[in-house]
N, CA, C and O atoms as a DFTB+ gen file, in Angstrom:
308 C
 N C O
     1  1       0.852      -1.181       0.000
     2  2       0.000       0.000       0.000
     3  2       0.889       1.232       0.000
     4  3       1.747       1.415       0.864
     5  1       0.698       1.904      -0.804
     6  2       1.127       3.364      -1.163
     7  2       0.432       4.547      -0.057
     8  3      -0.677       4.580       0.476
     9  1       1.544       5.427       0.013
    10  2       0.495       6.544       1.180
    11  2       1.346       8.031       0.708
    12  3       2.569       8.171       0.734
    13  1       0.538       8.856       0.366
    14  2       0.899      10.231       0.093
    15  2       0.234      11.138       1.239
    16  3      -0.919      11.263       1.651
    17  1       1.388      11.679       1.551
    18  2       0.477      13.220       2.728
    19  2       0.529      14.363       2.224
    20  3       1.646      14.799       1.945
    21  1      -0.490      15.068       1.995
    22  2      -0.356      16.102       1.547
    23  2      -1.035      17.284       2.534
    24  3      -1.626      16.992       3.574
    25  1      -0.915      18.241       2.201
    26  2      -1.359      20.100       2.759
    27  2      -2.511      19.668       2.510
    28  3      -2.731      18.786       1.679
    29  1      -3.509      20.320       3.302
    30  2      -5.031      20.387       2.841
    31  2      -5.221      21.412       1.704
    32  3      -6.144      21.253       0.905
    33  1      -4.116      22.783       1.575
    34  2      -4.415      23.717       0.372
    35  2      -3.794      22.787      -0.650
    36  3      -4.289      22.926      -1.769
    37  1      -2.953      21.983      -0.568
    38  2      -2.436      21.224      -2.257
    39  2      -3.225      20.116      -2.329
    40  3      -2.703      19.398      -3.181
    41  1      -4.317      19.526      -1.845
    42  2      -5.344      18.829      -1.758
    43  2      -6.489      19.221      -2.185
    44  3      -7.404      18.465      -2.511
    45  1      -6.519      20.694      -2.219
    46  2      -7.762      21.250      -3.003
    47  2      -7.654      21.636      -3.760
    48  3      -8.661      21.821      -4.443
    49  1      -6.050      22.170      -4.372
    50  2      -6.136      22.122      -5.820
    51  2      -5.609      21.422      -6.455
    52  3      -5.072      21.913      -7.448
    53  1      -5.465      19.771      -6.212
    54  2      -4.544      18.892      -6.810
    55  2      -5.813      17.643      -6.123
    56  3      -5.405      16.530      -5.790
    57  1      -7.483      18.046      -5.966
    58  2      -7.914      17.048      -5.587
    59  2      -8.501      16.182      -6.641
    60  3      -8.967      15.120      -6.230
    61  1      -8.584      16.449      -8.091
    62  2      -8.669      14.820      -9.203
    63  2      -7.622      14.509      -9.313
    64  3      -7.510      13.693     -10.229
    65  1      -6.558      14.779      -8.748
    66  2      -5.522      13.893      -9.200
    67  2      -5.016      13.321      -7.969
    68  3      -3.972      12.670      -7.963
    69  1      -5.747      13.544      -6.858
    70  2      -5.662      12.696      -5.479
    71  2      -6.744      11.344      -5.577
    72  3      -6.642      10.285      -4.957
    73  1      -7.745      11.719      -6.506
    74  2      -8.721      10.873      -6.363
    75  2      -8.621      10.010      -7.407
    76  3      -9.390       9.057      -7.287
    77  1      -7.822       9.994      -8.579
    78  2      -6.858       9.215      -9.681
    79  2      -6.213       8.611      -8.754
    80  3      -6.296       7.386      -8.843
    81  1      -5.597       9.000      -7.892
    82  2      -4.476       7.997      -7.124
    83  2      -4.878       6.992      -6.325
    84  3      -4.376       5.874      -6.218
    85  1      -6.180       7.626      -5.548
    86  2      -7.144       6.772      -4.578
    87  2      -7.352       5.881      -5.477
    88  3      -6.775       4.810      -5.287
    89  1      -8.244       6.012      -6.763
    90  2      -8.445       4.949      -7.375
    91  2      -7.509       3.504      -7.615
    92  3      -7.719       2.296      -7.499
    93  1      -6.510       4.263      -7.964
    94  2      -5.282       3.236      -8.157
    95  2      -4.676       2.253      -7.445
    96  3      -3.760       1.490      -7.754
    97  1      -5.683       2.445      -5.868
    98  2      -5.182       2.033      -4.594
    99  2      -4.237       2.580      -3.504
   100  3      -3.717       1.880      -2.635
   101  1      -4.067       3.979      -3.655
   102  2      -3.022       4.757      -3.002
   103  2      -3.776       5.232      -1.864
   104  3      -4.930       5.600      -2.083
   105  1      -3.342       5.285      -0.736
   106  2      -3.963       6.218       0.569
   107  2      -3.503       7.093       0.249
   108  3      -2.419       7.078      -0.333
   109  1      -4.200       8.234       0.531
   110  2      -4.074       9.741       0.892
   111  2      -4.523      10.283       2.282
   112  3      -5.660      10.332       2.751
   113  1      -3.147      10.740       2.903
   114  2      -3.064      11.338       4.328
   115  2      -3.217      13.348       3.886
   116  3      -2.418      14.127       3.365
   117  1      -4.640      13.521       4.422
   118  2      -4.555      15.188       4.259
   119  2      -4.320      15.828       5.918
   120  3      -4.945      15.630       6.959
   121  1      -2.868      16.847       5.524
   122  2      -2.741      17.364       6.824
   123  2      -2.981      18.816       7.096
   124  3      -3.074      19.442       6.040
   125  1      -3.113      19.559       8.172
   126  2      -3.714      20.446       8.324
   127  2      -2.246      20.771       9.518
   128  3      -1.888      19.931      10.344
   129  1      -1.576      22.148       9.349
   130  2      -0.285      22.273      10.064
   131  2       0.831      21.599      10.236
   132  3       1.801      21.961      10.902
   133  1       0.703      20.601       9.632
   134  2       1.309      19.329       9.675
   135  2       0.748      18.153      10.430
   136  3       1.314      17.069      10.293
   137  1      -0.389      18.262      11.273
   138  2      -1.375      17.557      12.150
   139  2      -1.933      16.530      11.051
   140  3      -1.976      17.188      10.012
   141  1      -2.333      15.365      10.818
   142  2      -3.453      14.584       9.612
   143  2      -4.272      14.842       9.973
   144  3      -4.270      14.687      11.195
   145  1      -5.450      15.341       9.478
   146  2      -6.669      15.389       9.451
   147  2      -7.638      14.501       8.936
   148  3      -8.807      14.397       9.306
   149  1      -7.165      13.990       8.219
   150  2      -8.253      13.057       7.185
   151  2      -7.160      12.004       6.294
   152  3      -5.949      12.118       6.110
   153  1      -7.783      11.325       6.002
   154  2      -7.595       9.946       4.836
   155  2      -8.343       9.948       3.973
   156  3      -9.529      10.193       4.195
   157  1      -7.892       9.682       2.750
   158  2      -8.747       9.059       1.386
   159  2      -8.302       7.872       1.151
   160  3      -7.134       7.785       0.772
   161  1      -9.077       6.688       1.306
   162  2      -8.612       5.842       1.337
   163  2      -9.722       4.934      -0.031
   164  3     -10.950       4.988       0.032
   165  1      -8.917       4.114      -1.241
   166  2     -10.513       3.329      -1.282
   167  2     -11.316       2.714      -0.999
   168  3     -11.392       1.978      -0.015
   169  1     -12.358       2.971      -2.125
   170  2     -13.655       1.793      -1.304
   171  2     -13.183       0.355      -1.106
   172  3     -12.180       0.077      -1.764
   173  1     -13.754      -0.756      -0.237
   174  2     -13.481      -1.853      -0.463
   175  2     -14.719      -2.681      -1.307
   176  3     -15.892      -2.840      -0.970
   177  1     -14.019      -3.133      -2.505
   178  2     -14.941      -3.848      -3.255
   179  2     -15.090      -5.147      -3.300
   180  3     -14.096      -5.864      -3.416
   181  1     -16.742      -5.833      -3.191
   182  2     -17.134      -6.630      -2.335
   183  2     -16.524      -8.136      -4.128
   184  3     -15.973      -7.489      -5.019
   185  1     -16.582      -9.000      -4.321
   186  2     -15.721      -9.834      -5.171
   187  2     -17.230     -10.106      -5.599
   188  3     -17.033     -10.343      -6.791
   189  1     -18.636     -10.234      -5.421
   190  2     -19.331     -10.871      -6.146
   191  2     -20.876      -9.864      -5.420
   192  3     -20.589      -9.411      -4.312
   193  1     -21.926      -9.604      -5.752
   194  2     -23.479      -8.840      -5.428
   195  2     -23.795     -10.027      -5.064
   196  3     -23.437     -11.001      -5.727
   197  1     -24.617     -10.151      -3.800
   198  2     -25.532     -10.848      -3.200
   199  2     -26.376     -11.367      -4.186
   200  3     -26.642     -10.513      -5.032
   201  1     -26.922     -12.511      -4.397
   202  2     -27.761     -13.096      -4.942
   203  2     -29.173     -13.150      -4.056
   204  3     -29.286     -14.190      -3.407
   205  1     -30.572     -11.934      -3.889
   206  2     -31.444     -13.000      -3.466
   207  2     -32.124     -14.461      -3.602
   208  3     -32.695     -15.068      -4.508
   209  1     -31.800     -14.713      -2.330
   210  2     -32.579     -16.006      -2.458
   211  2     -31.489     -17.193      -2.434
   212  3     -31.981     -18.303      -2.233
   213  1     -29.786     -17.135      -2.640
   214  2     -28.776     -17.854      -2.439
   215  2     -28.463     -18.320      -1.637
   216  3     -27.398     -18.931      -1.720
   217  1     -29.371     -18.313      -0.093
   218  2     -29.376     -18.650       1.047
   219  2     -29.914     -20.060       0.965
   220  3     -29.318     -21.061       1.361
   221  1     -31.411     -20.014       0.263
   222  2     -32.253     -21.259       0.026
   223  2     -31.670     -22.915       0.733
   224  3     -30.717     -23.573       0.315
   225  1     -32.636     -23.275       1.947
   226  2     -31.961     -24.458       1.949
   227  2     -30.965     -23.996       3.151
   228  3     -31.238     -24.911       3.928
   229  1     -30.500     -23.619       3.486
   230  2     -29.285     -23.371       4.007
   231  2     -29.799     -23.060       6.234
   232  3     -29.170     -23.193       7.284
   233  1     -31.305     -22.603       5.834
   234  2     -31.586     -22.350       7.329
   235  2     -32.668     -23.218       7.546
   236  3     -33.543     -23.115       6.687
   237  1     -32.888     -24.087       8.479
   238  2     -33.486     -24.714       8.876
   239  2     -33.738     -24.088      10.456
   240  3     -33.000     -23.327      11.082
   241  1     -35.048     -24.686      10.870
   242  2     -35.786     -24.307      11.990
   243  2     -35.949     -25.629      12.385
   244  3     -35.929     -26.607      11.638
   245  1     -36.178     -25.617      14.078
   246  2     -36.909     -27.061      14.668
   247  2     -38.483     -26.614      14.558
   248  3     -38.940     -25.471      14.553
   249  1     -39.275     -28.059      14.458
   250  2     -40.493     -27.954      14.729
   251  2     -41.188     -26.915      15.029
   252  3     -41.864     -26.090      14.414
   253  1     -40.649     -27.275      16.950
   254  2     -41.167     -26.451      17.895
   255  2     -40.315     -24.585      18.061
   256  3     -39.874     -23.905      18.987
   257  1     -40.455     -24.453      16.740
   258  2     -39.418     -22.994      16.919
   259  2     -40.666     -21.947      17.778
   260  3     -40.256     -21.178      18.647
   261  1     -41.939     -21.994      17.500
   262  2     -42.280     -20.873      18.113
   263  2     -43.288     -21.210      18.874
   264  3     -44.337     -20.584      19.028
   265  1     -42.826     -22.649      19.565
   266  2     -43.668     -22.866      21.207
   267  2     -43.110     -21.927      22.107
   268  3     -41.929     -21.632      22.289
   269  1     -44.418     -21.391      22.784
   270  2     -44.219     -20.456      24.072
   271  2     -43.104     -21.333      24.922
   272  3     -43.131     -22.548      25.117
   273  1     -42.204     -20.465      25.331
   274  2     -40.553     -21.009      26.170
   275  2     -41.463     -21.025      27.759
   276  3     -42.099     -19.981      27.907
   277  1     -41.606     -21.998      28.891
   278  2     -42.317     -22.276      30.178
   279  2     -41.454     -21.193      30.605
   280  3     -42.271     -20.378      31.034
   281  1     -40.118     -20.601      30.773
   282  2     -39.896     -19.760      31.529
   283  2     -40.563     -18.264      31.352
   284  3     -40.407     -17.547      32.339
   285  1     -41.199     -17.749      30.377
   286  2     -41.775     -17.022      29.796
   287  2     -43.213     -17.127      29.919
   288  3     -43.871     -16.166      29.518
   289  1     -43.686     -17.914      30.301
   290  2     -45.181     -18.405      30.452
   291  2     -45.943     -16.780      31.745
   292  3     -46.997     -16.166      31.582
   293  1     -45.228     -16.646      32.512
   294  2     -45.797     -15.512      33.782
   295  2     -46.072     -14.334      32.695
   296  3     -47.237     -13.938      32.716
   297  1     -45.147     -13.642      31.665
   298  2     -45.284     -12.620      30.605
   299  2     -45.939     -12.807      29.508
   300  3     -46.067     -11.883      28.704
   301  1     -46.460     -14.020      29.291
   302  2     -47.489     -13.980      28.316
   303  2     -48.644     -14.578      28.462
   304  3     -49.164     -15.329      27.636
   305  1     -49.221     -14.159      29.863
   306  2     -50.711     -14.430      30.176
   307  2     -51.314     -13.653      30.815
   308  3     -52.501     -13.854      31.072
C-alpha cells in the first residue's frame, strides 16, 4: 500500500488527481499544520453482489421454533 500526505491547500487544488491515485489504490493522508486530518482511502470492493434467495436451503428451523418457552409463560398471560 502506497500513502501520500499532503497540505489540505495542495489537496484542493490537486484534488482529481488525489482521487486518480485513490483509485489506483493509493492512501491519501490530508494534513492540516502538519497535524493529519483526514484519509482518502478506497472503497473496499465486495468480489461478487448478493444473490437474493442464495441462502435457500441453508436455514433450517426445529419444529417447535415458536412454542411459548415455560420460563416465559408468567409474561405472556
Amino acid at each position: 500500500m502506497n500513502m501520500t500526505t499532503v497540505a489540505v491547500d495542495e489537496a484542493q487544488r490537486n484534488f482529481p488527481r488525489l482521487i486518480e491515485d485513490v483509485a489506483l489504490g493509493e492512501h491519501v493522508v490530508i494534513t492540516k499544520g502538519r497535524v493529519p486530518v483526514a484519509e482518502i482511502v478506497p472503497v473496499a470492493r465486495t468480489s461478487h453482489r448478493p444473490q437474493f434467495g442464495s441462502a435457500k436451503g441453508m436455514v433450517r428451523m426445529s419444529e417447535d421454533f415458536d412454542t411459548p418457552v415455560e420460563d416465559f409463560r408468567d409474561y405472556t398471560e
